[in-house]
C-alpha positions in Angstrom: -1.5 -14.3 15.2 -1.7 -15.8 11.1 1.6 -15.6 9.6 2.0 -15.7 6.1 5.9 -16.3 4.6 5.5 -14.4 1.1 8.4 -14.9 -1.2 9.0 -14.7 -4.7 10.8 -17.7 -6.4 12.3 -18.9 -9.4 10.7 -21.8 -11.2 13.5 -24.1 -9.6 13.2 -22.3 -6.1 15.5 -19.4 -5.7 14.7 -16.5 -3.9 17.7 -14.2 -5.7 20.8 -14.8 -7.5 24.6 -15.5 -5.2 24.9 -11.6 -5.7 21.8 -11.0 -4.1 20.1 -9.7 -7.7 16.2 -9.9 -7.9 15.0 -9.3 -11.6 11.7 -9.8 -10.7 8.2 -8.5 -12.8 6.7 -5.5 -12.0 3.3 -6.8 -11.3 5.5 -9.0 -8.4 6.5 -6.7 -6.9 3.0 -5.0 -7.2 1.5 -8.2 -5.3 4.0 -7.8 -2.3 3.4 -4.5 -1.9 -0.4 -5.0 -1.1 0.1 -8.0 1.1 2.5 -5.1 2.6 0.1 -2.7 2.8 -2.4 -4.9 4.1 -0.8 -6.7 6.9 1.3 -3.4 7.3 4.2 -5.1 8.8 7.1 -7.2 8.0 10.0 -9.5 9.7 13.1 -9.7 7.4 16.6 -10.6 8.4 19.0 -8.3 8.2 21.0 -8.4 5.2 17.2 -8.2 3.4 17.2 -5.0 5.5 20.4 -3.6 3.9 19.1 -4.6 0.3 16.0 -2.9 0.5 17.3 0.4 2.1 15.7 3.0 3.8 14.1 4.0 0.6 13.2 0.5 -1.0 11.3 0.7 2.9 9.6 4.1 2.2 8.4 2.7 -1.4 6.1 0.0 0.4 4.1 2.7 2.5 6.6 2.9 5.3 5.5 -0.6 7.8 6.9 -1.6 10.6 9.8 -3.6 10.2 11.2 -6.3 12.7 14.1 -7.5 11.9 15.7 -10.8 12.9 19.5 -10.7 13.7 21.8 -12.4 16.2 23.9 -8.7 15.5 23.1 -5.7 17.7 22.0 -2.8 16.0 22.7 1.4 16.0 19.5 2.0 14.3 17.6 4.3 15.5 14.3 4.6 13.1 11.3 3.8 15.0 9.2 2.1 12.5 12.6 -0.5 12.6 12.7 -3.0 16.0 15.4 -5.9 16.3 15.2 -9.4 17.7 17.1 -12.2 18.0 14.3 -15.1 17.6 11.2 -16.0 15.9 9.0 -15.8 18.7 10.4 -12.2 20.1 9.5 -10.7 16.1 5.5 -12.3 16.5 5.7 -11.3 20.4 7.0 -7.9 19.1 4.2 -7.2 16.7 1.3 -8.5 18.7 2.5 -5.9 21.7 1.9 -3.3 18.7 -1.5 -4.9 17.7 -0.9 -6.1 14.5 -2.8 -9.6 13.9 -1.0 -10.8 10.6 2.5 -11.0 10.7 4.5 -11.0 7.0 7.3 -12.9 7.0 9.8 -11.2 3.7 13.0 -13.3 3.9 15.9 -14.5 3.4 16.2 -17.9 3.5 18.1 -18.0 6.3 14.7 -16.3 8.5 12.6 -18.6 6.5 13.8 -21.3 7.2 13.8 -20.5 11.1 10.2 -19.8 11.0 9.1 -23.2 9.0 11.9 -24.9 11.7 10.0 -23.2 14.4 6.5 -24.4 12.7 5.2 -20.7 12.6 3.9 -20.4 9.2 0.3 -20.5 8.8 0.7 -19.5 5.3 3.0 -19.1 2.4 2.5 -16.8 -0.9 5.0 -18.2 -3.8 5.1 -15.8 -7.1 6.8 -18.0 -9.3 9.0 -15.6 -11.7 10.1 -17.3 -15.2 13.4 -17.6 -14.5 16.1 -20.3 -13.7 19.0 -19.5 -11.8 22.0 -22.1 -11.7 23.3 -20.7 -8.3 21.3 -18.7 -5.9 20.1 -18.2 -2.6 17.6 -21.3 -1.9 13.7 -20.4 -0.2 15.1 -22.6 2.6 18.3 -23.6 3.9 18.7 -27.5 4.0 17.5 -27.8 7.8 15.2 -30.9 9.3 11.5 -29.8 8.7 8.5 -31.4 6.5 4.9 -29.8 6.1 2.2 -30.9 4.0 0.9 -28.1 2.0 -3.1 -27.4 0.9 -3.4 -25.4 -1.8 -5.9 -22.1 -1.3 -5.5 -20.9 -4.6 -3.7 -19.4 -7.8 -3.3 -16.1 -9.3 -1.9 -15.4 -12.8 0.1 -12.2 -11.7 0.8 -11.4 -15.2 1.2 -14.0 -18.9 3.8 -14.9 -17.0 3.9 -15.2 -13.3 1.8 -17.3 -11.2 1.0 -16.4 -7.4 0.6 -20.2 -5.4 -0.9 -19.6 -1.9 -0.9 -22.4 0.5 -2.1 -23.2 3.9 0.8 -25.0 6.0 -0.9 -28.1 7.7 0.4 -28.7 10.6 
């Protein structure tokens, strides 16, 4: 199974301000929702869960969401599984048939993936923005990859879309 970790980032690598605030472009979020609609799945953690909401859910075509939590859960929605580990989300979604899996955030689930050495690919739309404080791509944690660059996409005069292969 290819998995792609798609984030959106600052030019100095924030995924969100401390209060969790995303003032991203239009035409970004335009590019997540077709990697959305394309892979039709996602693995988030679960605070990126509560910050989307049911409805922020329903605006991206309604995938299946697998969320990553060491909490247990009351939810009940079937599109919405939980797991506690990287490898139960990707067993998760193969059982279901899916063949890309597309990894959404935080930085706290990122980072487990690259820690695990998951990622087969990662999307960056770098916004225009720099944020003092924020919430990093990746927790400070004991990985290294070596990134090839597939190619670029000028989202809009002022957003650029990286995509990288992770070389493992």
């Amino acid at each position: 199974m290819k998995v792609i970790l798609y984030m959106a980032i600052t030019a100095n690598g924030y995924i969100a301000k401390e209060n969790d605030d995303t003032p991203w472009s239009d035409e970004e979020w335009e590019a997540f929702n077709e990697i959305v609609k394309r892979t039709k799945n996602e693995v988030i953690g679960r605070r990126t869960l509560e910050l989307f909401g049911e409805k922020g859910i329903e605006a991206m075509g309604s995938p299946f969401i697998v969320v990553l939590s060491s909490k247990e859960s009351t939810n009940h929605n079937k599109n919405i599984k939980f797991v506690s580990t990287p490898q139960e989300a990707l067993k998760l979604l193969k059982e279901q048939g899916f063949e890309e899996a597309l990894v959404a955030g935080g930085s706290i689930l990122n980072t487990s993936f690259m820690k695990e050495g998951l990622v087969d690919e990662i999307y960056l739309d770098v916004e225009p923005f720099i944020f003092g404080k924020g919430i990093p791509l990746f927790q400070p944690e004991g990985f290294e990859y070596k990134l090839e660059l597939l190619e670029t996409n000028k989202l809009s005069s002022q957003t650029i879309q990286l995509h990288y292969k992770v070389i493992k």
